[in-house]
N, C-alpha and C positions, 0 to 999 in steps of 0.2 A: 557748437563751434560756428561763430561767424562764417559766411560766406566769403570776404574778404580775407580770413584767417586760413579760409580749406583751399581759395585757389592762393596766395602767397606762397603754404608750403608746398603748394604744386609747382609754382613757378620758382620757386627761391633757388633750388640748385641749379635751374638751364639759366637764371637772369646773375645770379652772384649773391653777394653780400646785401641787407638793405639795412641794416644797422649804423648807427653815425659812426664814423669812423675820427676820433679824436686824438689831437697831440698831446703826449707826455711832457710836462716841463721838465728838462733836465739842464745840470748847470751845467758851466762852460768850463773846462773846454768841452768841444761838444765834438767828444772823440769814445762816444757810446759805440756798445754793440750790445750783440744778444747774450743775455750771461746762461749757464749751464742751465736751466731751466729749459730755455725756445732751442737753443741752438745745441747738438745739430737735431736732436729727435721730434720736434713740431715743425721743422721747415718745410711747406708746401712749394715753394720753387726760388732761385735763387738767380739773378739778372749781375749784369755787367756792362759798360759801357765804356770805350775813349772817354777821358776827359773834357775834352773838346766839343763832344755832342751835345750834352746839358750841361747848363750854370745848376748851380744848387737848389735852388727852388724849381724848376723844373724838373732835376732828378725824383725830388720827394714826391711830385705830381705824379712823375710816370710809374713809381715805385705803388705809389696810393691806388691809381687805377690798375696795375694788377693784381692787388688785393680784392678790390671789388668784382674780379672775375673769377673769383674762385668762394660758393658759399660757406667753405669753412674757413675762411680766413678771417683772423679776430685780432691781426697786429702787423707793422713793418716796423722795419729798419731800415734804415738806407744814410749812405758813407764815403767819402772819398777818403781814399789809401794807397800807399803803396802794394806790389803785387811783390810779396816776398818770396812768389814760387819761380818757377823756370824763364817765364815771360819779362818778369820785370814790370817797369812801369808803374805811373799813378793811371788810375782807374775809380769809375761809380761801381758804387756794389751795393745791393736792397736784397733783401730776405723778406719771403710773405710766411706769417705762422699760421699754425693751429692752435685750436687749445683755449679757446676763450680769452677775456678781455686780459689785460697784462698790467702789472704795476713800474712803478720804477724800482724794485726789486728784482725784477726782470733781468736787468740790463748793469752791464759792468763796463769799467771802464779801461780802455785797450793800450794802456802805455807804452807798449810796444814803440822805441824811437823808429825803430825800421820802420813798421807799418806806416805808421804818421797817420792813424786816423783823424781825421776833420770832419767837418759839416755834417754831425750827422743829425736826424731826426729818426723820432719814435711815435708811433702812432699805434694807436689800439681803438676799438670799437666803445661804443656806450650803448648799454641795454637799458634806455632810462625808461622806454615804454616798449616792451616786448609786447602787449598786445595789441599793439596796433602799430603796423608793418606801414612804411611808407615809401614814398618813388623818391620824398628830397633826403636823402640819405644825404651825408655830409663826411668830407676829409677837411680837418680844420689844420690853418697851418698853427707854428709853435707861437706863441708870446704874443696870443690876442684873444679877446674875452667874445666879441663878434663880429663875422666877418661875412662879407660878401665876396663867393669862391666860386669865379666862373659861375655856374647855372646852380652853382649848390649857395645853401644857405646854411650856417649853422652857428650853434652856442655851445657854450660850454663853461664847467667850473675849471678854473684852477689854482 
């Protein structure tokens, strides 16, 4: 085993994830969630926010980095909707999974008129080189082939 290999999987569960972390394209409306597969039994933690806090691309950002603190996290979602429980309101809601990379089979789509899901994105990891572990790990946003992301770089097919 590489030396670079043996301390990785020492460091990998106190540091998070180091896997690129890539967006699903899905089509519009973009009123996705997590279908019976992720949801609810691989959900590693589940986030909320006022509306008013983050515009949408900032939600996916903040939704993305708590993926990346958790090493078994291999996907998000994240969504603005209405709160069809006691509270009421439109609300941000991100789910981080388990379970390895995720397809768009994954994910269904939430017609619910109540809910009124929007804006959502789906992100999953890419194991394009498991052996060799690196620091520019990457969240790439939806509907671009490469991008320069904050301090991260990253590619991707889709």
């Amino acid at each position: 085993m590489k030396l670079s290999n043996l301390l990785t999987s020492i460091l990998l569960p106190i540091t998070g994830t180091t896997y690129p972390i890539q967006s699903q394209q899905k089509k519009t409306p973009h009123n996705w969630v997590a279908g019976p597969h992720l949801f609810p039994g691989k959900v590693i933690a589940g986030y909320h926010a006022n509306l008013d806090e983050h515009n949408t691309k900032g939600w996916h950002e903040y939704i993305n980095q708590k993926c990346k603190k958790f090493h078994a996290c291999t996907s998000t979602v994240s969504f603005s909707a209405n709160n069809v429980g006691s509270t009421g309101g439109r609300y941000w809601f991100g789910y981080v999974f388990r379970g390895g990379p995720t397809t768009p089979n994954d994910y269904v789509r939430d017609s619910d008129e109540e809910a009124e899901v929007e804006d959502s994105a789906v992100y999953t990891i890419s194991f394009e080189d498991e052996e060799e572990f690196s620091e520019s790990t990457a969240i790439c946003p939806v509907d671009i082939y490469r991008v320069t992301y904050g301090e991260w770089f990253c590619s991707f097919y889709v």
